[in-house]
N, C-alpha and C positions, 0 to 999 in steps of 0.2 A: 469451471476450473478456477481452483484457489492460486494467486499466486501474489508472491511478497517485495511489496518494493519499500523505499526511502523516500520521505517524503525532502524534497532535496533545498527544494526556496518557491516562494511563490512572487510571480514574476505578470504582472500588469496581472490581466484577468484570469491568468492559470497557476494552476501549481504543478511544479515540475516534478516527477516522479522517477525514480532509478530502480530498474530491478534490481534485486539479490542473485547475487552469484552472474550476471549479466552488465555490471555494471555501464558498459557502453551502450543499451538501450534504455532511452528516456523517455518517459510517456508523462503528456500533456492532458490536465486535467481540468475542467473549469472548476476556477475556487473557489467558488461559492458552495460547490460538492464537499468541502472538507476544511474551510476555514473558522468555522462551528466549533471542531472538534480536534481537530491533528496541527499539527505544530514544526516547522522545519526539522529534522533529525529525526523524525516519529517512525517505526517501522508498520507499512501495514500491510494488510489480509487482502486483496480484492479478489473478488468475484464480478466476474465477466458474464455478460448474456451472451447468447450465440451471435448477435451480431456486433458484440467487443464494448456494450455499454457498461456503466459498471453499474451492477445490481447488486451488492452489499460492498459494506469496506469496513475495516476495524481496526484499531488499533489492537499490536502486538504486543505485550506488555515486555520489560526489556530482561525479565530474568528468563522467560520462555521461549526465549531467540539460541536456539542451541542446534546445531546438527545433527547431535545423537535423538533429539528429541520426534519422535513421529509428530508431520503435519497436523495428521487428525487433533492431535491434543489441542493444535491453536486454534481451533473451530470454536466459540460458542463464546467468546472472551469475552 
């Protein structure tokens, strides 16, 4: 399951994550998973394993952040 959060601050060994549309749920990341590549304000894709690891991430690009736009489209960025 694809779903989209904010990557919010990265804070001692984690970076803090904010869903979309859920704002008051924040999920803690180790930063080393995304300090590479994503950037405070960056919107991204994760993908969860069944037991809640993350098994891909991507960044969103920020013209393709629309609601009329089908999910599927942000697959493959």
């Amino acid at each position: 399951m694809i779903n989209q959060y904010t990557l919010d601050r990265f804070e001692g060994y984690y970076a803090v994550l904010v869903e979309k549309g859920n704002e008051q749920n924040e999920l803690m990341v180790l930063k080393e998973r995304l300090i590479a590549f994503a950037k405070a304000g960056d919107t991204l894709a994760i993908d969860f394993d069944s037991i809640g690891n993350l098994r891909h991430v991507e960044i969103i690009a920020k013209e393709k952040i629309s609601p009329e736009e089908p999910e599927k489209e942000l697959e493959g960025l």
